[in-house]
C-alpha positions as CSV (number, residue, x, y, z in Angstrom):
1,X,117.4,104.3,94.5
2,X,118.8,103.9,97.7
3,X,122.2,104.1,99.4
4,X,123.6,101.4,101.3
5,X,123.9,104.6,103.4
6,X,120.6,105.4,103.8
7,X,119.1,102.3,103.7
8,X,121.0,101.8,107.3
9,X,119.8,105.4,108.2
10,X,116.8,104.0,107.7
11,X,117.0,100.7,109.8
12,X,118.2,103.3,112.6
13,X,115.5,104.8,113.3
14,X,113.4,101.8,113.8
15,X,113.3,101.7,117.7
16,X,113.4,98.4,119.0
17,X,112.1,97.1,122.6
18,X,113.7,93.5,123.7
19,X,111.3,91.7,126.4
20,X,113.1,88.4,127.8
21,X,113.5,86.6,131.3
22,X,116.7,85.1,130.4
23,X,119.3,88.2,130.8
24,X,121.9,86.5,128.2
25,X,119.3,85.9,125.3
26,X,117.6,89.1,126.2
27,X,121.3,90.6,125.5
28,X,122.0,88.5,122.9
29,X,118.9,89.6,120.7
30,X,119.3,93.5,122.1
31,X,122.7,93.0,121.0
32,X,122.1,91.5,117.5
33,X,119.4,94.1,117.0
34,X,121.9,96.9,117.5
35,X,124.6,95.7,115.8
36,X,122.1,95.3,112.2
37,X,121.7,99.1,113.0
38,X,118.2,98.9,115.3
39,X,117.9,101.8,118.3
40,X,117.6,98.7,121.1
41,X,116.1,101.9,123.5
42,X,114.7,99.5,126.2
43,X,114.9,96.2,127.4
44,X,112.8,94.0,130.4
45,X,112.7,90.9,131.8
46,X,109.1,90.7,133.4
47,X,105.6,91.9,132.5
48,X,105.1,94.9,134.6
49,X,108.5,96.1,133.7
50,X,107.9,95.4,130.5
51,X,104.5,97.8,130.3
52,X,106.4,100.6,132.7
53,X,109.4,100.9,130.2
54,X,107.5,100.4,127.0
55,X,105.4,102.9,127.8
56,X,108.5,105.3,128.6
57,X,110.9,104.6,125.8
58,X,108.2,104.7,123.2
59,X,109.6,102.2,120.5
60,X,107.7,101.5,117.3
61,X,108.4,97.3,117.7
62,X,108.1,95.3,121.1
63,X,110.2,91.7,120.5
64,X,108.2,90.0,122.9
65,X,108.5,86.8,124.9
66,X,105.3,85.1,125.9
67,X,106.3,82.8,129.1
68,X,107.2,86.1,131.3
69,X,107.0,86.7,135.3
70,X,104.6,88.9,136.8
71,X,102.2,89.5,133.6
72,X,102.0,87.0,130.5
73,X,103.5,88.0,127.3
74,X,99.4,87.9,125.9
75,X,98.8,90.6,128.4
76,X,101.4,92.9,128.1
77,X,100.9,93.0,124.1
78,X,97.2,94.1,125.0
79,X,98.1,96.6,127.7
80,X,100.0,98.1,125.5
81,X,98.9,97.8,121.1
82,X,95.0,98.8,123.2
83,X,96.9,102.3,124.6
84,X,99.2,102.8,122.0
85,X,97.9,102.1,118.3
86,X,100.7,103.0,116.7
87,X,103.6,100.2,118.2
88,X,104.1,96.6,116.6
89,X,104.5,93.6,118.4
90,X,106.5,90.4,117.2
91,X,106.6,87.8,119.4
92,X,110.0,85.9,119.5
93,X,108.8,82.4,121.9
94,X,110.2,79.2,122.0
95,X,106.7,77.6,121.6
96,X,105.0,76.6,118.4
97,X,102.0,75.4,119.7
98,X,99.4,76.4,118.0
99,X,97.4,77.8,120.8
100,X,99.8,80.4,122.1
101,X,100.4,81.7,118.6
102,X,96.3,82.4,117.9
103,X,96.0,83.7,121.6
104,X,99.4,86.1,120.9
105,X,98.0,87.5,117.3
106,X,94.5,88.1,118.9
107,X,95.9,89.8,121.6
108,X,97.6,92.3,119.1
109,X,100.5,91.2,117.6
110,X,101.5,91.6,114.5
111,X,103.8,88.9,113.9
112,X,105.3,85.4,115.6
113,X,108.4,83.7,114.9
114,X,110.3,81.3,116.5
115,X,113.8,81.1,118.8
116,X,114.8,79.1,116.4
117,X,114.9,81.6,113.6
118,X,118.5,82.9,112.9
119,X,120.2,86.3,113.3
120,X,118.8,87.6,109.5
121,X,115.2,86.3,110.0
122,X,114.6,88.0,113.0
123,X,116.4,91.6,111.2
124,X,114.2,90.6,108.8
125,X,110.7,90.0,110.5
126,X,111.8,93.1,113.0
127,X,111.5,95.4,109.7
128,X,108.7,94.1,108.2
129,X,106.5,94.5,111.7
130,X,107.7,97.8,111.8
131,X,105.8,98.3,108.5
132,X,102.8,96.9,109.7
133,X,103.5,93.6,107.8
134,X,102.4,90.3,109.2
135,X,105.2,87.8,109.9
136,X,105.3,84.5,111.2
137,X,107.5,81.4,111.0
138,X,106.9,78.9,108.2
139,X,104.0,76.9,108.7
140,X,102.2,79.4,111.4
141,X,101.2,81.6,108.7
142,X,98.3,79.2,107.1
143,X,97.3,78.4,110.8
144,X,96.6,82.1,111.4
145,X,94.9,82.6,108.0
146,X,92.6,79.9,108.8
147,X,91.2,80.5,112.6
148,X,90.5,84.0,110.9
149,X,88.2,82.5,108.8
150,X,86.5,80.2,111.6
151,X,86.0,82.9,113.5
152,X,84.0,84.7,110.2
153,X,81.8,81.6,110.3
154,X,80.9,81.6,114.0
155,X,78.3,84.3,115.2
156,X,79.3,87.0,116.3
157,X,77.3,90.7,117.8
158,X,77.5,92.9,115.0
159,X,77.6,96.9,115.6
160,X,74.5,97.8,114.1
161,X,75.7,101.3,113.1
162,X,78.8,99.8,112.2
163,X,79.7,101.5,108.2
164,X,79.8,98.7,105.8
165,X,82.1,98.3,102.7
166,X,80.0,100.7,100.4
167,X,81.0,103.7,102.4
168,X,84.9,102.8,101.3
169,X,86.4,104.0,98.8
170,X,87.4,101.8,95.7
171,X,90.9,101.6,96.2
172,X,90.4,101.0,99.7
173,X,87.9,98.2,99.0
174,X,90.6,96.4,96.9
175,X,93.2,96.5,99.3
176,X,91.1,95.0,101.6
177,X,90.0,92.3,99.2
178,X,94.1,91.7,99.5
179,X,94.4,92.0,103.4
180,X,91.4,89.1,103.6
181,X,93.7,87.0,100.8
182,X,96.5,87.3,103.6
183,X,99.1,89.5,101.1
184,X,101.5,91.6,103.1
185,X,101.5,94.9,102.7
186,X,104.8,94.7,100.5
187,X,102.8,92.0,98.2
188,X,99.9,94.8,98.3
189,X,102.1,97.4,96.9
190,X,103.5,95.1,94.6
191,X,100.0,93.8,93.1
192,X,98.3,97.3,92.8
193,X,101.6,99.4,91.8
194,X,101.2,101.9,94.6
195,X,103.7,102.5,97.5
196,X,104.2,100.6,100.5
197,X,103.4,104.0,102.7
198,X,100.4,104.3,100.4
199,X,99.0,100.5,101.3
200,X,99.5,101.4,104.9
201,X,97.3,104.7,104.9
202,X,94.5,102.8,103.3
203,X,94.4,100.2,106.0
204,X,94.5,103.1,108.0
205,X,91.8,104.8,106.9
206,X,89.7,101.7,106.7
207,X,90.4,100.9,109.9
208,X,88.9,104.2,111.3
209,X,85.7,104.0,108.8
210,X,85.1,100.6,110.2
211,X,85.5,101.5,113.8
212,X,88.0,98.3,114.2
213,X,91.7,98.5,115.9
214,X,93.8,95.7,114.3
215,X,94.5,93.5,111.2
216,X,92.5,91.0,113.1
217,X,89.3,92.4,113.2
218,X,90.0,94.1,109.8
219,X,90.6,90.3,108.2
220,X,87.5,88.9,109.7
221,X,85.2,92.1,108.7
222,X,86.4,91.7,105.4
223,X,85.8,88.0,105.2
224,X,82.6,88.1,106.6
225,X,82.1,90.8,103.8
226,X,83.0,87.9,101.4
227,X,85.5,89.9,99.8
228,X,88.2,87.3,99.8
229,X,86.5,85.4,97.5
230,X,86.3,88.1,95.0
C-alpha cells in the first residue's frame, strides 16, 4: 500500500508542460500544478513556442490551450503526439463546442476539459492523461464516443496488409473489446483484475500489431471489428 509519501513522489515525477496566451492563467494553472506536486518544467504562450520548448523540456503531459497565436492549439498537439508517441495531451479551453473538442481528440489528444473545471479536476484529469487515460468534462465524453462510431460507419481506405484481430493475442483482444466500450484504462484494470501498467502495455502492443498511433484509430479499428458489441 502506498505512502502519502510516495504517492507525492509519484505525482512528482509527472512532468507537466502549461501552454496559455494569458500570462496570469498560464501562471495560475503552472502554479496550481506545482504546488499539487507536478514538475511544471515548461511553459508558452504561442504555438511555435509552444513546439520549440516542448520539444526541449520533454514533459510526459502538454496542458494545452486551443485559441493560441502563431499555430492553433489542433496543430501544435499534432506536431508534436506525431514526433513524440510517448507525451499526453489535455486540452484545458474555454470552449465546449462540440466541434473544437472532436477536431482536438483527432488531432491527438488524450483528454479535454473545460476552464471551468476546479483546481482538483484538473490534478485529477492531469494524472489520469499521464496514464494514458481518456478524460473529458461531463457531457463531452458521450460526444467523443459517438463520432467514433460514425466515423466506423463511413468508408474509409483500408490497409490491405493491415494484421487483423486474429493475429492478437486473447487478452489483448479483450482489452480492446473494453477500449471500443470507452472504459478507461483504470476501469480496464479494474474489470479484468490485471494492473493498470499491464492494461497500458497491451494497448501498446496492439497498437504496434495494428500499425495504428493513437486511441483514436485503435477505437474505430476495433469498432469496425465489431468487437464493441461483443
Amino acid at each position: 500500500m502506498s505512502t502519502p509519501n510516495t504517492q507525492a513522489s509519484e505525482e512528482r515525477a509527472i512532468k507537466v508542460m502549461v501552454v496559455d496566451d494569458h500570462p496570469m492563467w498560464r501562471d495560475a494553472v503552472a502554479r496550481d500544478l506545482a504546488e499539487s506536486g507536478f514538475d511544471v518544467v515548461a511553459t508558452a504562450g504561442d504555438g511555435p513556442g509552444a513546439v520549440r520548448r516542448a520539444r526541449a523540456a520533454g514533459p510526459d503531459v502538454l496542458v494545452l490551450d486551443l485559441n493560441l497565436p502563431g499555430m492553433p492549439g489542433v496543430q501544435v498537439c499534432k506536431e508534436l503526439v506525431g514526433s513524440h508517441p510517448g507525451l499526453r495531451v489535455l486540452v484545458l479551453s474555454a470552449s465546449g463546442e462540440h466541434a473544437d473538442v472532436l477536431e482536438a481528440v483527432k488531432s491527438g489528444a488524450t483528454g479535454y476539459l473545460l476552464k471551468s473545471a476546479s483546481t482538483q479536476e484538473l490534478t485529477e484529469a492531469v494524472r489520469a492523461t499521464a496514464a494514458g487515460d481518456p478524460v473529458f468534462t461531463p457531457g463531452l465524453a458521450g460526444l467523443v464516443l459517438g463520432e467514433y462510431r460514425r466515423l466506423a460507419s463511413d468508408p474509409a481506405p483500408a490497409a490491405p496488409d493491415r494484421p487483423k484481430v486474429p493475429q492478437l493475442t486473447d487478452r489483448e483482444t479483450e482489452v480492446l473489446r473494453l477500449v471500443a466500450k470507452g472504459l478507461s484504462y483504470k476501469q480496464i484494470a479494474e474489470r479484468l483484475v490485471i494492473s493498470h501498467r499491464t492494461v497500458q502495455n497491451h494497448v501498446q502492443n496492439t497498437l504496434g500489431k495494428l500499425q495504428l498511433h493513437n486511441r483514436v484509430e485503435l477505437v474505430r479499428y476495433a469498432i469496425e471489428a465489431g468487437l464493441d458489441d461483443v
